[in-house]
N, C-alpha and C positions, 0 to 999 in steps of 0.2 A: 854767351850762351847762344848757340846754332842749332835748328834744326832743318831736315830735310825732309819733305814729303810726295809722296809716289801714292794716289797718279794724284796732278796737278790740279786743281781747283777752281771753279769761277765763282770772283767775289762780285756782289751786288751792292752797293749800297745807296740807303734814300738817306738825307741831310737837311733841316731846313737853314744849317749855320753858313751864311758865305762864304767861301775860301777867302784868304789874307783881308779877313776883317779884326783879326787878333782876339777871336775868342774860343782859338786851341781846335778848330777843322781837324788839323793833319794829327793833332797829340790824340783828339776822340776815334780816330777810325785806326790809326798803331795801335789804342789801347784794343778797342774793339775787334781787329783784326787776329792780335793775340792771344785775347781771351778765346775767340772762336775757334781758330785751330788748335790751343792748348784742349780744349771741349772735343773736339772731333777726335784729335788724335790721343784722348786720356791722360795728357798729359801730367792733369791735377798740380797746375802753378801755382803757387800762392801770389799772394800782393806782390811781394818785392819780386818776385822773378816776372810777375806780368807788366812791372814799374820797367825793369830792367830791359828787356828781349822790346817793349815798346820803342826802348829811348833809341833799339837803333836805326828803324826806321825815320825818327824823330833828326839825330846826328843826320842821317843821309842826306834829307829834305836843308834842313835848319844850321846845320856844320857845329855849334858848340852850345847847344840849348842848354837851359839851367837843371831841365827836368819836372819842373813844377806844373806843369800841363797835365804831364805823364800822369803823375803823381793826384793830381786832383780829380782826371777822366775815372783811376781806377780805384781809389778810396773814396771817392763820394764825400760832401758834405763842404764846411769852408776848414781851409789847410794852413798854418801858419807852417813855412817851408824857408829853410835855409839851405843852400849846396851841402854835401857834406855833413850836416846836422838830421836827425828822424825827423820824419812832420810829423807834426803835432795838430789835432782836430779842435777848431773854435768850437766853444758849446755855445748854439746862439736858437733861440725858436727859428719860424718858417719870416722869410719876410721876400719885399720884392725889392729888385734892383733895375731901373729904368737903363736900356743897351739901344744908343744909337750907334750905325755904322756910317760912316762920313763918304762909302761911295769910293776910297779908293782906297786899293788894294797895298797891302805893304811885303817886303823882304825881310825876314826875322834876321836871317843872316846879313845882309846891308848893314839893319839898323846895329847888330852884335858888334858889326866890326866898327862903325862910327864908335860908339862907347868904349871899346879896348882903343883908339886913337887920342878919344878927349882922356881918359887914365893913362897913356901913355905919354901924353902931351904934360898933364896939368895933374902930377899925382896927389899932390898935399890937398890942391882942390878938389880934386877927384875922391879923395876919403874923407875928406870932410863931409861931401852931399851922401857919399853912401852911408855915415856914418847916421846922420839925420834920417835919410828913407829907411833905416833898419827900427831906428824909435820909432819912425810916423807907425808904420807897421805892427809892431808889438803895442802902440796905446793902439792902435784900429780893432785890433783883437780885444783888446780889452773892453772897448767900446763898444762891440759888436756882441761880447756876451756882456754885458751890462744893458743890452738892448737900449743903446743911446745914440738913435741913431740920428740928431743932430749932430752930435759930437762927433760922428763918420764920415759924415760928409763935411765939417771942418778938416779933419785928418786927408781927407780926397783930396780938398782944394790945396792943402799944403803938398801930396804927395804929388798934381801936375805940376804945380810951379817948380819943384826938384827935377824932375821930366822935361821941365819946358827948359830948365838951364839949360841941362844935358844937352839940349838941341833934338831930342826922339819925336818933342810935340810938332805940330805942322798950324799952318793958320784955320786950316777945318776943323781941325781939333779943337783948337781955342775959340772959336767960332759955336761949336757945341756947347764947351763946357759954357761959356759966357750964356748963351742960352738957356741951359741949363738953370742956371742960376736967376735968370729974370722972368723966369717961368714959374720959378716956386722951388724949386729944388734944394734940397740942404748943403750940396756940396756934388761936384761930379771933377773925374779924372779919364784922362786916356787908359787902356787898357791893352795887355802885351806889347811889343815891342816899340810898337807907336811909330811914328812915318806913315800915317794913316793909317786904316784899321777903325776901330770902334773906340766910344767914348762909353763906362758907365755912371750912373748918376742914383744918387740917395734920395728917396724922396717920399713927402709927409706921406701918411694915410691918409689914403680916401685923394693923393691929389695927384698920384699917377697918370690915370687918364687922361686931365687934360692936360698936363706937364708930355704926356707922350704926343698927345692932338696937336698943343705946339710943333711940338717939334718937326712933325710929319708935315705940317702947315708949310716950315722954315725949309723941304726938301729932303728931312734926314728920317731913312727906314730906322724905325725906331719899335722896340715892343720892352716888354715887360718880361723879366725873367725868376721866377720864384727861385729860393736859396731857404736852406740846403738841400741837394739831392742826393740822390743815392749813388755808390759809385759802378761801376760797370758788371752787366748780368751775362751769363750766355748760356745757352739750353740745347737740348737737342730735339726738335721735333720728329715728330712719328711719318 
């Protein structure tokens, strides 16, 4: 799906997310971008075509994304997501998730092509770990509408150390999560591609704050990010 428009347009946008800290920048402003020209020019997209006409901005940037960015910017809420398969909306109340960024920047595309090398290299290994991170996943869903969010942040700590096989984690990363974890936290993993990028982390009520205060302490921009939200708006002003 292609379109062209006449006369040409200046986009502005404000952000407060890092670029290549791996929590979906370039998938929020594709989606964003989409939505707004679809708005302007009448085009009345629905979801999947605003999933779609995203992802190719997303290809250009990223070369073989999964989609799942896409897909979460503009359905809003938490997505159980397979390639290939519908996503599917966790039902879970409001809660928070502690997002530190580690400071350096990562290649989504790099880290894609390392992982299509270790599957290339090591397939029987290679299915076996994806095999595990597809259950770690569907019990996290599970746990997350169960609002058991001990048990999430176990499912976390098993789903970096599948991560950190793979070779995606970095010693900052582990460097967070370990933090994490002697901070108070239930359990934390890397997040998107990894090779730097951000760490998120599970943690009690009421003990965010200083689990975030460590953290900032230890060097790492860190905040607080409530889940689930809404997924992407656009309007036209007067």
């Amino acid at each position: 799906m292609e379109y062209s428009f006449n006369p040409r347009i200046k986009v502005s946008i404000s952000s407060t997310v890092p670029g290549g800290a791996g929590l979906g920048s370039s998938a929020s402003t594709m989606v964003a971008l989409t939505a707004a020209l679809g708005k302007l020019n009448s085009l009345h997209l629905s979801v999947d075509e605003v999933i779609r006409t995203s992802m190719m901005g997303e290809e250009h940037i990223h070369g073989r994304p999964s989609g799942i960015d896409s897909t979460v910017c503009t359905m809003g809420g938490l997505i159980l997501f397979k390639p290939g398969s519908k996503p599917r909306k966790v039902p879970t109340g409001p809660r928070s998730l502690v997002v530190s960024f580690s400071g350096m920047s990562r290649s989504t595309l790099r880290q894609i092509d390392h992982v299509a090398k270790v599957k290339e290299s090591f397939p029987s290994f290679f299915e076996g770990l994806t095999r595990t991170a597809n259950a770690v996943s569907l019990l996290a869903a599970e746990r997350l509408s169960a609002e058991d969010m001990p048990g999430v942040g176990t499912l976390f700590n098993f789903s970096h150390a599948i991560l950190s096989v793979l070779g995606v984690s970095t010693a900052t990363l582990d460097k967070i999560v370990s933090a994490s974890m002697a901070l108070g936290s239930y359990g934390a993993k890397l997040t998107g591609a990894g090779g730097g990028g951000s760490v998120i982390s599970v943690c009690p009520e009421g003990k965010e704050k200083s689990i975030i205060a460590g953290l900032k302490r230890r060097g790492f921009e860190t905040i607080s990010a409530r889940i689930p939200v809404e997924g992407v708006k656009s309007w036209l002003e007067p």
